[in-house]
N, C-alpha and C positions, 0 to 999 in steps of 0.2 A: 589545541584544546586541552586542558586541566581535565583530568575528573575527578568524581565527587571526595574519592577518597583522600587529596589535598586540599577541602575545605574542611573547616573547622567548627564544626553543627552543631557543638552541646550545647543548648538551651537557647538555639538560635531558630530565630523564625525561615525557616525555610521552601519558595516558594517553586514547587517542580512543575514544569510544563509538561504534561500527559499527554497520551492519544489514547483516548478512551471513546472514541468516536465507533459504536458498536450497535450492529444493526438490531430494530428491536419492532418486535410484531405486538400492537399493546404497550403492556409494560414488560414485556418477556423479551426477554436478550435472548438470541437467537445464536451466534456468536458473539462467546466470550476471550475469545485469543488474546485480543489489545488489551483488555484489564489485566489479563492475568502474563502479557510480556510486562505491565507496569510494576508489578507487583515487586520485584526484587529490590529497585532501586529504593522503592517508598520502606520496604522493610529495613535495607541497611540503612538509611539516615534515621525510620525509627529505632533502630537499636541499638544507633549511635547520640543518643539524646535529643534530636531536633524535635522541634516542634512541625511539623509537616503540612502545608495547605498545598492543596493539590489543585491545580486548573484543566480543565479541556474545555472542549469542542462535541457538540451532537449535531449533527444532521446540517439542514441548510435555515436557523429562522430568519434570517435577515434582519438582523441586530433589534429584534423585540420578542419579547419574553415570549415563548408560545408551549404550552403543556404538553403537548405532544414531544417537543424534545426536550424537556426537564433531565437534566443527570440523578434527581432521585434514585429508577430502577439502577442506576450506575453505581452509584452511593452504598446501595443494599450489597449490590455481588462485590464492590470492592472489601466492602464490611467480613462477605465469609473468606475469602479471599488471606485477606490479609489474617482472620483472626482475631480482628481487634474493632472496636467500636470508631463509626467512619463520622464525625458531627459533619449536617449538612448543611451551608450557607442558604436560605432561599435565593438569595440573591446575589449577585458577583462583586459590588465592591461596594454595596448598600450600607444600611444599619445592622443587617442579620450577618452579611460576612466580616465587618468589623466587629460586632461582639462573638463571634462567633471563632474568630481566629484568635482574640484577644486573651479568651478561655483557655488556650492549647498550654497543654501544662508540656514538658518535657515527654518525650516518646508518645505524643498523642497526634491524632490526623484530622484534618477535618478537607472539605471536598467544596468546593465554591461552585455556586447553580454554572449553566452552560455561560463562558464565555462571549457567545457570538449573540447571546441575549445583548449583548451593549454594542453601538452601531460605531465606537470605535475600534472594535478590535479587529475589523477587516476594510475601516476605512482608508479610502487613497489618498488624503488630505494628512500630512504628516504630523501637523499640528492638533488636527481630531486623535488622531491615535496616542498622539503624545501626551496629551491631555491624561485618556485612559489611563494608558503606561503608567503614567506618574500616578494614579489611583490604586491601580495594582502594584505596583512596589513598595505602597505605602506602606500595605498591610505584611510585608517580610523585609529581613536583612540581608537573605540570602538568596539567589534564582539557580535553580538546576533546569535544563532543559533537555526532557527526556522523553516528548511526543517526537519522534522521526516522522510518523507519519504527515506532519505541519512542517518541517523545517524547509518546506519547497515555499512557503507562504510567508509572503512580508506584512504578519499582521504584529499587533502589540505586541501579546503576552509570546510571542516567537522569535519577533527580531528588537520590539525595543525597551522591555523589559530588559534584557541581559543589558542592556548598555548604562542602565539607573542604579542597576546592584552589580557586586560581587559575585561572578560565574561560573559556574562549569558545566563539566558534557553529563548526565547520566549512562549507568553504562549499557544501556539501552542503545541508546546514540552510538558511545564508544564501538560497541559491538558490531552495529550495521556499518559507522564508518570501513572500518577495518575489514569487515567483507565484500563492501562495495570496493575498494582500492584493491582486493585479490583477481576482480573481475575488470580491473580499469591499468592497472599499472603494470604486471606481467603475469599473465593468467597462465598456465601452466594449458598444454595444446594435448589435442583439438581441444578448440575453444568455440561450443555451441549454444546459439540464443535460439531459444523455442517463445516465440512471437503468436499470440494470439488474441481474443478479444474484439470487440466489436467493428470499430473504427482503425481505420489508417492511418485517418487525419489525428488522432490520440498519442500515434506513435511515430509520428516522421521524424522526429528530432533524434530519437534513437535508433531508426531504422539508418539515418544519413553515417552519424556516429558512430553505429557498429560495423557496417559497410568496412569498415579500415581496421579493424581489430578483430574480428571473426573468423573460424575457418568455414563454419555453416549455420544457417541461419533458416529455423525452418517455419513455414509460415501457417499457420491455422487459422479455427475461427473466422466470425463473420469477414475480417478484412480479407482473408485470402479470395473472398468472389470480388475483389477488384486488383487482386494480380492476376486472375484468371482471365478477368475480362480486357483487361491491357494486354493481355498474349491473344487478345482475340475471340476469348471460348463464349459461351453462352451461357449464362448464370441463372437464366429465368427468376423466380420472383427474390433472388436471394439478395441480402443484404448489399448493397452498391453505392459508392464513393463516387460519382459519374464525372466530380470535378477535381479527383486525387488523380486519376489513368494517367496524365504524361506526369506527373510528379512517380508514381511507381513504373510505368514502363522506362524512367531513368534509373532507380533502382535495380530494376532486374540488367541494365544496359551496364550499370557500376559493378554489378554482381559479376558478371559474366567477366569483366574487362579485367577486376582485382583478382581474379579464380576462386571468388566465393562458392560454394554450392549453396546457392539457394534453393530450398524446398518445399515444392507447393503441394496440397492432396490428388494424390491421385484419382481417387473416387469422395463420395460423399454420401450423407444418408438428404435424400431427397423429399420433403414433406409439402403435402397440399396444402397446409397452413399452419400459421404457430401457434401450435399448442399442445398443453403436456401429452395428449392420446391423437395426435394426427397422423392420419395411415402416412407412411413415407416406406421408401425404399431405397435400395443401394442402386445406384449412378455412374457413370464414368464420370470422375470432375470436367471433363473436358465436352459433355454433352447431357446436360443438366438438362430436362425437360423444362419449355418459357414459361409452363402451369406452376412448377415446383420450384420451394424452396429451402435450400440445404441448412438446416441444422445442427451438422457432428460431419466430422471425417469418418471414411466408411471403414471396412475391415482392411483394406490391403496399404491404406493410408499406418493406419495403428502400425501395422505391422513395417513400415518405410522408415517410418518417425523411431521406434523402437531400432529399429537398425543403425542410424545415424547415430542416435546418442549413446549407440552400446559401446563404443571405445573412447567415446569423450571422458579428456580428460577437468574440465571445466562445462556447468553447463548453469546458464541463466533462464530462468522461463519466467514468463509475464502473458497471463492473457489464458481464459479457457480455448477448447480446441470447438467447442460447440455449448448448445444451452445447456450445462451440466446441472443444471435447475431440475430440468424436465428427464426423469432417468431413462425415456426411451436415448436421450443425446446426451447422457453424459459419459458416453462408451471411451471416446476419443479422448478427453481430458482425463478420466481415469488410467485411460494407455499412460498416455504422456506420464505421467505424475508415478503410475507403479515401473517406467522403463529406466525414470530416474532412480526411483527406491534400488534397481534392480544393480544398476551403475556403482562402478566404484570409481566416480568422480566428484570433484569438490560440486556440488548441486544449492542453487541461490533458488529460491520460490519466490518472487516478485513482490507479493503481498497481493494486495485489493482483493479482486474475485480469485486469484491464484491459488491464493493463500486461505480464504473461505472453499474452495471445491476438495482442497485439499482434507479437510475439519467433515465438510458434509458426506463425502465417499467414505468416513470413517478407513484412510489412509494414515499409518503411522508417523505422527510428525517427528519423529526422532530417526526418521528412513532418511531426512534430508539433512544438507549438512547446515543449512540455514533458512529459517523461512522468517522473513523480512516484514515488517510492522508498515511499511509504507509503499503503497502501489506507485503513486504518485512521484513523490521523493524519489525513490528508489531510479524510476526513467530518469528523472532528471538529474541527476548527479551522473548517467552512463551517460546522457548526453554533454555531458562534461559541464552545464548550467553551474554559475555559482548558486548556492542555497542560502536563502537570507539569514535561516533560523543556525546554520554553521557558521556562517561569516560575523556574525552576533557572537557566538562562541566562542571562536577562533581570536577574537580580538582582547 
């Protein structure tokens, strides 16, 4: 992959793929990380003469316009963000985003409505997408592609945009690239993955994949009540995979055989039902009351996890350690995340919820040594996956 600083942008239309895909209550961005990791790249091409039209992604409408995920409120916070006045397309490849980009004088931005408003940019028909493609390319010279968070997706504006223009990586991309290959190619030892998040079935592909590169692998969050329950224990009403058990009772079988430590909680906080104020209490993980169900890893768990990664020399995390939403259970995932701060090891923050608990504990994001724009992407490149939105790049 090229990056941007080997193309040549002065007074050229140039068209960047974003991840601006940023949770929002109303019109209120709730988190703003992803706009403001876009923010570097869109400034140097602005201030290197381009003309800049910016594409992303909100939410899920399923390729028709719906106001609820309009990029408007995106448009505004990219506008203070950058500084500079953001024009905004109503529409993605209409009459508003053609006069709209056609406007762009040299160092000016403008922002095209959501993407996935149009039913080809995440169609499976190659020739629907291609269609699109060619109506998004139309309107630039040039494509940079600097959403990480989509480059696990073979939609238009990710994998076949870059094939109709002139390419490169933002350094957005460049950056995640280059720290995912510190965690995949020779990661400096102990080398520990801190696994959590709701589901199994989410994560097997990188559960199988790290199995062979890990020294410890320590498990939280909802999926840990189904390695619990494949050793046998009793999880009562908690979170359960009931058709993942011999798929991780072979994990723990690989763990054991490669000399992984795998690490599960020892105790848990135990709640009568979910929600933010539900009485719950501490547990042996290994005799969960059938009433209760677990939440957050308990106190002696915090304190196991914090052991493990105190001499890690590499550590990867993905995945809260409990509902870090609800602050009675966000104890655990705060552990996790202040034992990293605490660490002096190369530390990757997964992205998705990781990288949100991290923002909402008001934890210092400059404690870690990377905290990574794409949940998604991010597993699937450990899993060794090619990435469509790379492989576009790379060519």
């Amino acid at each position: 992959m090229i990056g941007i600083d080997e193309l040549d942008v002065k007074g050229r239309r140039v068209f960047v793929r974003a991840d601006l895909n940023v949770p929002l209550d109303g019109e209120t961005i709730t988190d703003d990380g992803r706009i403001r990791a876009s923010v570097p790249t869109i400034k140097k091409l602005l201030e290197r003469g381009a003309k800049v039209i910016v594409g992303a992604h909100l939410g899920r409408p399923k390729g028709a316009p719906t106001p609820k995920y309009s990029l408007a409120p995106v448009s505004r916070r990219l506008a203070e963000l950058l500084g500079e006045d953001v024009a905004f397309a109503t529409d993605v490849v209409g009459e508003s985003a053609v006069s709209v980009t056609e406007a762009l004088q040299d160092g000016q931005v403008a922002l095209l409505e959501n993407l996935r408003f149009e039913p080809g940019e995440e169609s499976k028909d190659d020739a629907v997408r291609g269609e699109f493609a060619d109506k998004l390319a139309a309107l630039a010279d040039l494509y940079v592609g600097d959403g990480f968070g989509a480059v696990h997706r073979k939609h238009a504006s990710v994998y076949d945009v870059p094939q109709r223009l002139p390419h490169a990586a933002g350094d957005l991309v460049l950056t995640e690239v280059e720290v995912l290959k510190k965690l995949t190619e020779d990661p400096a030892r102990p080398y520990v993955v801190v696994l959590g998040g709701a589901k199994v079935s989410d994560k097997l592909g990188v559960i199988a994949n790290l199995l062979a590169k890990v020294d410890r692998l320590l498990i939280g969050g909802g999926m840990a009540y189904t390695f619990l329950k494949a050793q046998g224990h009793e999880v009562g009403n908690s979170l359960l995979q009931e058709d993942q058990l011999d798929q991780v009772r072979g994990f723990l079988n690989e763990a054991a055989s490669r000399g992984v430590d795998l690490v599960l909680p020892v105790d848990v906080l135990a709640a009568t039902h979910f929600a933010v104020d539900a009485p719950h209490e501490v547990v042996d993980a290994t005799a969960i009351p059938a009433d209760r169900e677990g939440l957050d890893i308990g106190p002696k768990t915090r304190e196991l996890f914090a052991a493990k990664l105190a001499d890690a020399e590499t550590v990867f995390w993905n995945g809260p350690m409990g509902v870090f939403e609800f602050e009675a259970f966000s104890g655990g995932t705060r552990a996790v995340a202040e034992a990293l701060v605490r660490s002096g090891a190369f530390t990757v923050v997964g992205g998705g919820d990781s990288a949100a608990a991290v923002r909402l504990l008001g934890l210092p994001e400059d404690g870690f040594s990377h905290i990574s724009t794409g949940g998604g992407a991010s597993l699937e490149y450990l899993e060794g996956k090619t990435l469509p939105g790379l492989a576009a790049l790379e060519a």
